[in-house]
Short mmCIF file of the C-alpha atoms (twelve columns), coordinates in Angstrom:
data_MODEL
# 
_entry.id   MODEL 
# 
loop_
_atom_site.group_PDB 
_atom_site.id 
_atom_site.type_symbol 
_atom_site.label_atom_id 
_atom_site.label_alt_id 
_atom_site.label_comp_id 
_atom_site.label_asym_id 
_atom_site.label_seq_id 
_atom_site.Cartn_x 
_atom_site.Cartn_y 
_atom_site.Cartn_z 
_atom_site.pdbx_PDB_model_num 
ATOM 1  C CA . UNK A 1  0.000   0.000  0.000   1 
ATOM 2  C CA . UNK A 2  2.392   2.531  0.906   1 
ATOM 3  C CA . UNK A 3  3.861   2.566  -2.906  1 
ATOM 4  C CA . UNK A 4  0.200   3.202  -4.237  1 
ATOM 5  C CA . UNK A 5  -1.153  6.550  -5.226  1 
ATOM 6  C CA . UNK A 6  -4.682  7.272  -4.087  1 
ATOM 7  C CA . UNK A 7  -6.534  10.849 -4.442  1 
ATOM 8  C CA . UNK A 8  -9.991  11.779 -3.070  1 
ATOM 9  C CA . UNK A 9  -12.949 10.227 -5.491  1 
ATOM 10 C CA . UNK A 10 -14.369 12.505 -7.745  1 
ATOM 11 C CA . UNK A 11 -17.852 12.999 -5.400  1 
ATOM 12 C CA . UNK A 12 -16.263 14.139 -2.225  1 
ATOM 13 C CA . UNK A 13 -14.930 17.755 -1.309  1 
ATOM 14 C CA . UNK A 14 -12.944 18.654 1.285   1 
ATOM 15 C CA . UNK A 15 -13.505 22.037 2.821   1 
ATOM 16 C CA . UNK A 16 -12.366 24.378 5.423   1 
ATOM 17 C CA . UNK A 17 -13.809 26.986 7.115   1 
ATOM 18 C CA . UNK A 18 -11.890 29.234 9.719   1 
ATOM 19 C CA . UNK A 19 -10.252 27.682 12.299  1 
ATOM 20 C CA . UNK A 20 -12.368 29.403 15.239  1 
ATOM 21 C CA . UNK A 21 -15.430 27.862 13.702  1 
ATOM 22 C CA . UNK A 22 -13.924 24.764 14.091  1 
ATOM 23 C CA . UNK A 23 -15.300 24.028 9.983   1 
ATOM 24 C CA . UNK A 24 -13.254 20.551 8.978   1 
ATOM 25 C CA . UNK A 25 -15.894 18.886 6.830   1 
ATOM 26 C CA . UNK A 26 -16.111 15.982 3.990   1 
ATOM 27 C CA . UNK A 27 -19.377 16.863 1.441   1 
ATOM 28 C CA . UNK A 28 -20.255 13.554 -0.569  1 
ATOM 29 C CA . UNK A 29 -21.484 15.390 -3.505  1 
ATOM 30 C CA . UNK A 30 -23.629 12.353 -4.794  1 
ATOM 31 C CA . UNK A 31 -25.958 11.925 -1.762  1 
ATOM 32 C CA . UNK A 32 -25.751 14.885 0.497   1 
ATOM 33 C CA . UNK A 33 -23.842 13.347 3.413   1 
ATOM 34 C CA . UNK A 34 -21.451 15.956 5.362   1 
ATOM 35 C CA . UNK A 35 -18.744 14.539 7.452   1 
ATOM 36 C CA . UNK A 36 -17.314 16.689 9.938   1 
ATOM 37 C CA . UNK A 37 -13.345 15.993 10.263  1 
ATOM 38 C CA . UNK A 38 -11.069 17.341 13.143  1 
ATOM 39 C CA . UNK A 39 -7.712  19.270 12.032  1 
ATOM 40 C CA . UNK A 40 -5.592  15.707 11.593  1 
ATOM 41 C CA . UNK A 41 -8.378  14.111 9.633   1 
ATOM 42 C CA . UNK A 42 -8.657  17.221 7.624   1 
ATOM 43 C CA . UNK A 43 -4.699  17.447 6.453   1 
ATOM 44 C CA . UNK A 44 -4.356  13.797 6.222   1 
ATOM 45 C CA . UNK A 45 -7.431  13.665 3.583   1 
ATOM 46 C CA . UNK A 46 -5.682  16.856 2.383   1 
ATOM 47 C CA . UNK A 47 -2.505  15.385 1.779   1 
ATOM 48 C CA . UNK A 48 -3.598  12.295 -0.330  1 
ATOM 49 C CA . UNK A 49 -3.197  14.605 -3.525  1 
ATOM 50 C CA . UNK A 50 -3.112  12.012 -6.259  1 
ATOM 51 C CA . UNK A 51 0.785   13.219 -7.102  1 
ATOM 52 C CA . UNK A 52 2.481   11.542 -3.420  1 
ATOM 53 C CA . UNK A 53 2.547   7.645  -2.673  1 
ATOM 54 C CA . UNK A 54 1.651   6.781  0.715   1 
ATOM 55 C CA . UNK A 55 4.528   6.159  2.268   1 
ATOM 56 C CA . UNK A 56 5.580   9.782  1.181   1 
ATOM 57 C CA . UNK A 57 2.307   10.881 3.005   1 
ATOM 58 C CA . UNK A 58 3.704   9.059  6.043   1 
ATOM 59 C CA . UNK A 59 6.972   10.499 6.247   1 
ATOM 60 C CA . UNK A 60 5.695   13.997 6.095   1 
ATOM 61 C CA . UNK A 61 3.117   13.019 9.029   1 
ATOM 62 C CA . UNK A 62 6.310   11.870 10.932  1 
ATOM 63 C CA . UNK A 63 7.931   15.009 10.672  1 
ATOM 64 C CA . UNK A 64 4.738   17.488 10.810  1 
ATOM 65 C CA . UNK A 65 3.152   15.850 14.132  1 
ATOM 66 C CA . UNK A 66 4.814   15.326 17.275  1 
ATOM 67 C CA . UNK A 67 3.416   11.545 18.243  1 
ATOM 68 C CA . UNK A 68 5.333   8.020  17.918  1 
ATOM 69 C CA . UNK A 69 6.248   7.443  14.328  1 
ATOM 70 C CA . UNK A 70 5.363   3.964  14.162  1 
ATOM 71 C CA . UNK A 71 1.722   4.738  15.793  1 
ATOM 72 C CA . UNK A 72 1.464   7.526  13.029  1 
ATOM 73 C CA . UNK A 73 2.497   4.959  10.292  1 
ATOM 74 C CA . UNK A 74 -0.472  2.468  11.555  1 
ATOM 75 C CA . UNK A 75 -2.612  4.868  11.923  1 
ATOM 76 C CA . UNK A 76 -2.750  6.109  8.894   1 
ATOM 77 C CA . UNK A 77 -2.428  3.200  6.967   1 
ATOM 78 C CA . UNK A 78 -5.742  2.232  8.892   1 
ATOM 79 C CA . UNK A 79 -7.464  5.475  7.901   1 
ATOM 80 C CA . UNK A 80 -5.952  4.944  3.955   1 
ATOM 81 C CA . UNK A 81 -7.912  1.600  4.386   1 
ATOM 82 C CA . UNK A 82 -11.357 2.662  5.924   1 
ATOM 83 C CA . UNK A 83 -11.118 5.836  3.480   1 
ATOM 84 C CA . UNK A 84 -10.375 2.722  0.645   1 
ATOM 85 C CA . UNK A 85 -12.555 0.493  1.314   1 
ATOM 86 C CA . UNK A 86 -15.490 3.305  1.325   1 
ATOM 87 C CA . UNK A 87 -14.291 4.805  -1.991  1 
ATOM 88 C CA . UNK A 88 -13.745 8.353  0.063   1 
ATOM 89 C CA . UNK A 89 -10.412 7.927  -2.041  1 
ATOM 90 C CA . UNK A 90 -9.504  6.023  -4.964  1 
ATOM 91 C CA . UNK A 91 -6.139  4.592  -6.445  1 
ATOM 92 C CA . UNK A 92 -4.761  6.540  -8.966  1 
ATOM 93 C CA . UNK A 93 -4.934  5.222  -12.316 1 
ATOM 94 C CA . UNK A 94 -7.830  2.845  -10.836 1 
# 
């Protein structure tokens, strides 16, 4: 997984609103759902950009948050999963 390329499918949005409002949210453009993401889940889902691998993803989450590396790693590989398996994000090229 970490060599694969994933980007967020084409009926989601990501958007932010100002930080005070505390406006992290997911739109699924098809049915109406609105997810509402904290900060991490936010620039995680931001940073799967359809250009980076995963494990490039990773490495800048090692360096950008200040938590165990290896928790990080699982972590996110989880949430790459989950986001996966609900087609919130889908390979590149796939």
């Amino acid at each position: 997984m970490k060599n694969q390329v994933y980007c967020l499918a084409s009926d989601y949005v990501l958007h932010s609103l100002d930080e005070s409002v505390s406006g992290y949210h997911l739109f699924n453009l098809t049915d109406g759902k609105i997810f509402k993401l904290n900060k991490v889940a936010y620039s995680m889902l931001e940073a799967i950009d359809g250009e980076r691998a995963i494990g490039e993803i990773i490495s800048g989450l090692k360096i950008k948050y200040d938590a165990n590396p290896d928790e990080i790693e699982t972590d996110f590989l989880s949430l790459v999963q989950k986001w996966a398996d609900s087609k919130i994000i889908i390979e590149k090229g796939g």
